[in-house]
N, C-alpha and C positions, 0 to 999 in steps of 0.2 A: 504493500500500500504506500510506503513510505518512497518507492522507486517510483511510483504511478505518479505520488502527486509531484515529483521534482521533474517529471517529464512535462506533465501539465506546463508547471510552474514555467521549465523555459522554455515550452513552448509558446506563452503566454508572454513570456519577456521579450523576445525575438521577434514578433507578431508587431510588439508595441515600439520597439526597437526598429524595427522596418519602416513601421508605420510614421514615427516621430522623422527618420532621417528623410522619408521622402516628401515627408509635407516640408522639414525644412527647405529639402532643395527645390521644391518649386518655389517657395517661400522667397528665396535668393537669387532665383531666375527672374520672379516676375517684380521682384523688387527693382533689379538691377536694371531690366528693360524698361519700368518703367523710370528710374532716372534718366537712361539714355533718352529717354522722350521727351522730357521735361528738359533738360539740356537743349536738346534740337528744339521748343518752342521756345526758351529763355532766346537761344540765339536767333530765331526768327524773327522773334520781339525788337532785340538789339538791332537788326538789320532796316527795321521799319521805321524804327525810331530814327537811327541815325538816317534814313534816307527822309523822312518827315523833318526832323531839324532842316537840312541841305534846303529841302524844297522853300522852307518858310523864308530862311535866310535867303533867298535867290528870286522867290515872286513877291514876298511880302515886306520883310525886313527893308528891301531896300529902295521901296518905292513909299511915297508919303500917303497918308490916311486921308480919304476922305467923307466928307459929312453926309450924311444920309440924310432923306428929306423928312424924317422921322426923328432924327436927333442924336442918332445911334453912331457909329463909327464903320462903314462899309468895308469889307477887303474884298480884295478878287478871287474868288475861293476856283473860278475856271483856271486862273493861271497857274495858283498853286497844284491843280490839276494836270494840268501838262508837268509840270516840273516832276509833282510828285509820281508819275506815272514812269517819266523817263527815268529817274532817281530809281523805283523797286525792281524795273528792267536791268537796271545794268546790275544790280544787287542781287537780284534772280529770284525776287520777293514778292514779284507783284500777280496780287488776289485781289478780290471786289473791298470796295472799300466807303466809306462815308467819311465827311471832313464837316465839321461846326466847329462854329465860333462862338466863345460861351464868354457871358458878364461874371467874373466872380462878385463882384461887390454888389449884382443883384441877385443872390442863392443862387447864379450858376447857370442862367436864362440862355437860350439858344438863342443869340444875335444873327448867326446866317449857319443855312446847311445847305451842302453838294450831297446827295445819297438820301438812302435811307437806312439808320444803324439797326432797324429793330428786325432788317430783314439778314441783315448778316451771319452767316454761320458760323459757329467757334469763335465770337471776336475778341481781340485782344485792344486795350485802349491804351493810347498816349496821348498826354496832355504836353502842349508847349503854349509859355510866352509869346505872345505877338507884341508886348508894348513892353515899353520900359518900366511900365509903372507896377506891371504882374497883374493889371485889372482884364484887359482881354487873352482871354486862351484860346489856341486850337488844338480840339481833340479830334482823334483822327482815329477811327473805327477800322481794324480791318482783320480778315479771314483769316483762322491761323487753317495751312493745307495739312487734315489733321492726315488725310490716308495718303499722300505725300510723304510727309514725315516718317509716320509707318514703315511708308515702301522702300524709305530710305534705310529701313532697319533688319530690312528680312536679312542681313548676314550677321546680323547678334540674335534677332526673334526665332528664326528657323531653326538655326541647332541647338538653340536653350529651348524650343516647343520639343526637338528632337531627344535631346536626353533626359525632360521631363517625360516623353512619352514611353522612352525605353526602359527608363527607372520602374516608369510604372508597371510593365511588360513584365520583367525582371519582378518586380515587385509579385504582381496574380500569382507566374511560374512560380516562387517560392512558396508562397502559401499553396500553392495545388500540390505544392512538391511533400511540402510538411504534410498537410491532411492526407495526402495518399501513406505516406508511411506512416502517419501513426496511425492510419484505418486498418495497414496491415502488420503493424504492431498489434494492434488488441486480436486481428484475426489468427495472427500466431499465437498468442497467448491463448486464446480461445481452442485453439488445434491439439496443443499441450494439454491443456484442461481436458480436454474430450477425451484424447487419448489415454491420460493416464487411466481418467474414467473408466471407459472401455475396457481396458487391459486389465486393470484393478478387480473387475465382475466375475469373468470367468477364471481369475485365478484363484479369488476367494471362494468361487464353488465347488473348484478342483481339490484346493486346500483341504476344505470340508468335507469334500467326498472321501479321498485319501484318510484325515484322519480319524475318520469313523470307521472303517477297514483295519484303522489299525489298533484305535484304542477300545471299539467296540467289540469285536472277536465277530466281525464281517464274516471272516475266510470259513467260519464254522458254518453259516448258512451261503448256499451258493447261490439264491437267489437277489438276496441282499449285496451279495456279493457282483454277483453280474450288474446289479441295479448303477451300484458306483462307479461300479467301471465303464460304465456306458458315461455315464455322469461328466465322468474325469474326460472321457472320449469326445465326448461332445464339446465341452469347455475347450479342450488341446486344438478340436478343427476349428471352432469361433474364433482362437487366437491367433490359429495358421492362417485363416480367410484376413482378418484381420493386417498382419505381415504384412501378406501377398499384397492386400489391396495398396498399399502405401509404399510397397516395391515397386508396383504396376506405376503406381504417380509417379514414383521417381523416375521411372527409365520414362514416360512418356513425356517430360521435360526435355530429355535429353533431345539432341538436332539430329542424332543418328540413331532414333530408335527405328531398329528393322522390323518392317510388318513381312510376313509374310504373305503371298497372294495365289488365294484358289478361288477354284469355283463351286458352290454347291449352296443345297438346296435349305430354302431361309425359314420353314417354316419347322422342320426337326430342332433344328437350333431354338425358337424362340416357343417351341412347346419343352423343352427344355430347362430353359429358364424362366420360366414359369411355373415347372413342377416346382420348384422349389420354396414357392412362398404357397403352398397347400396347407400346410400347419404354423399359420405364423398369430394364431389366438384369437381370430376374429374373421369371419367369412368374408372368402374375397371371389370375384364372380369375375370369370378371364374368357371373352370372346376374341375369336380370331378369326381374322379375314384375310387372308396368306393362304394365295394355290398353291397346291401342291408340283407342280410344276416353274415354280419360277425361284429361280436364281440368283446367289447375286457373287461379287466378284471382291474377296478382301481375305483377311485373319478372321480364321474361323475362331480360337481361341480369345482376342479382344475384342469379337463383335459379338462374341458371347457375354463378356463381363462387361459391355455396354447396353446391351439388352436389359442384363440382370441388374444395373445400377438402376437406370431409366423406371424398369418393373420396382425397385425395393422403394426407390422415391413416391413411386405411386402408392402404394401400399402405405408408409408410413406417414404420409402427409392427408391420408385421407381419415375420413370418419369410421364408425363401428363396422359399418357395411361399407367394402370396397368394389367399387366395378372397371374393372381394365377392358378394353378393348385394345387388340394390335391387329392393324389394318396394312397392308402392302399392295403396291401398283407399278408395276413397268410404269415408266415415265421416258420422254428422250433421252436416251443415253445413259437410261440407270435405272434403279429401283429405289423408288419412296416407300418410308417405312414410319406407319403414326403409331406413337402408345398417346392412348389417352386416359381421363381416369377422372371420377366425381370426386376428388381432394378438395380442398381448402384452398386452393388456387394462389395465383403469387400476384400482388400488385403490381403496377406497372413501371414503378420507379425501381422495384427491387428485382424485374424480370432482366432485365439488359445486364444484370452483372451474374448470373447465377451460373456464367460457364468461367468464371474468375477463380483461380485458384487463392482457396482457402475461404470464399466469400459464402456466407449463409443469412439465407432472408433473414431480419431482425424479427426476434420473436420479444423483446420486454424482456424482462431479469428472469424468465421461466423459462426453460429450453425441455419441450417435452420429446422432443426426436432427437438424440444423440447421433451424432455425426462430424466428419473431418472439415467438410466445403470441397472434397475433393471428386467427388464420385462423377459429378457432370461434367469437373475440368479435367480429368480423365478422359471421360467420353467426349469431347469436346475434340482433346487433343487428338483420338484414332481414328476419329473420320475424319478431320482434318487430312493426317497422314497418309488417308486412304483417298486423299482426292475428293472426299467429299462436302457436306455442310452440314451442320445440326444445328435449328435452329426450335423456340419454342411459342407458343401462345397461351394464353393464360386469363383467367377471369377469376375473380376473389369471391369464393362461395361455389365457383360452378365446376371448377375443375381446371388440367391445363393439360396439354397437346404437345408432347415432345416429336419432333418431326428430324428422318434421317434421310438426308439423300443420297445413295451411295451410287458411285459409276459405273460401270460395266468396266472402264479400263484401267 
């Protein structure tokens, strides 16, 4: 317990840890772009202003004022237009723009306007002196180019979007990475558990058997005697079936597991495996739909223990009363082979992983079928190797459909 929660733990620290470094770095990517941008409008500013000074000092500064028939003070605000126009041309400034003439000593009144400032997009303002006295200003409204500006940045914006977005890449892959092993961390741990389970059963009934032969004086009756020894016999092939089956996983991992390849007839084989679940504590009802004449092409020996997995799954997953059907059909280029069966069926989220090794439908803290996770990644793996597919269907309540397509070649 005390391993489990330190795994938690830095699983949990690493997660936060991941989490913390990449928010910082987007943090410092989009901080820093965004000063690069603020710099480029600072300097675009500058560039207005300084061409706005030029302009005043050149149509206005240096021509005399004259009186308005109002009382006001007029300026040429077209000429200052021409100048300031040619001024943000040669600067490489020039956007739409608005130019008034404002009273400070009357709250700041618009004495004359060229434009209109309220249509302007992004405006940035600068105010200048026109008189000696600081009583008239021109303020000079104009555009800052904000997607300009921008486009002027896609060689800092693009690879700091680009290693934010690979961070983050990097970042999902990690956690998938994590979650998948520690999904198959608990599922080995779970395999362990099972198995010791398993193995633990029938050697405590063999124990049992054994020493009641020997401390009860068995050998004097030969009936009792025969009894245990079937007992102990029984218990020794559960644990051989047992072995074998997790040898069979083993070598069908392997890239060079050799099937060998015959031909013959598929319904002997699968009335076969089938006798075998005749006595397993609760009535199980097996039709079959398999001529007697059709064939098919693989290892007789591992499409036998693929039958007989497919069969023990049906049977253990299902209710009091079991009903199997195994159905087979020539198809192009091979024979299709269904077992079906009125089980407990598999949800849909749990059905796509059930040919995973080590992987078992989640049952809650109760696990009433003891099992490895291996027996369908087993059968998974031998039609695989045999050129074929297995694939399944399933409904929750109604039953599920394991389906084999094996090739003629």
């Amino acid at each position: 317990m005390k391993g489990r929660e330190m795994t938690r733990s830095r699983f949990r620290n690493v997660s936060l840890a991941a989490v913390a470094s990449l928010t910082l770095l987007a943090a410092v990517q989009c901080v820093g772009a965004w000063r690069i941008y603020r710099d480029a409008v600072d300097a675009f500013r500058n560039r207005v202003e300084s061409a706005a000074y030029k302009s005043v000092y050149e149509a206005i500064r240096t021509d005399p004022f004259g009186e308005a028939p109002s009382g006001g003070t007029e300026v040429d605000l077209d000429g200052f237009g021409l100048y300031f126009t040619a001024n943000m041309l040669e600067t490489g400034t020039l956007q739409p723009y608005c130019a008034e003439v404002i009273d400070r000593a009357d709250g700041g009144r618009v004495v004359m306007r060229r434009g209109d400032a309220a249509a302007i997009a992004h405006p940035t303002v600068s105010e200048i002196d026109i008189d000696d006295g600081g009583r008239l200003a021109l303020r000079v409204t104009v555009s800052v180019p904000v997607r300009e500006l921008w486009g002027g940045m896609w060689g800092v914006v693009v690879p700091s979007a680009v290693i934010v977005v690979l961070m983050c890449a990097v970042f999902v892959l990690l956690l998938r990475t994590m979650f998948r092993q520690k999904s198959l961390e608990a599922m080995r741990r779970d395999l362990t558990h099972n198995i010791t389970h398993e193995l633990k059963t029938p050697i405590a009934v063999a124990s049992a058997a054994n020493d009641a032969m020997r401390n009860f004086s068995a050998d004097a009756d030969p009936v009792r005697r025969a009894r245990y020894l079937d007992i102990v016999a029984a218990q020794l092939s559960q644990l051989s079936s047992m072995v074998e089956h997790i040898l069979a996983v083993s070598v069908a991992g392997e890239e060079d597991m050799r099937l060998r390849r015959e031909r013959f007839a598929l319904r002997p084989l699968v009335e076969q495996a089938a006798a075998k679940f005749s006595a397993v504590g609760k009535p199980v009802g097996m039709s079959f739909d398999v001529a007697d004449d059709l064939y098919v092409c693989g290892d007789r020996f591992h499409l036998s223990n693929v039958v007989s997995t497919v069969l023990d799954n049906a049977v253990k997953y299902s209710g009091e009363s079991v009903r199997v059907s195994v159905s087979a059909r020539r198809v192009k280029g091979g024979v299709e082979i269904d077992i079906g069966d009125n089980g407990i069926g598999i949800e849909p989220k749990a059905l796509e992983h059930i040919f995973e090794k080590f992987y078992r439908v989640p049952t809650g803290d109760v696990q009433r079928v003891r099992g490895y996770g291996l027996g369908l990644y087993y059968a998974c793996r031998v039609v695989e190797r045999l050129g074929g597919r297995i694939t399944a269907r399933s409904r929750v309540g109604a039953g599920t459909v394991i389906t084999i397509l094996l090739p003629d070649e």
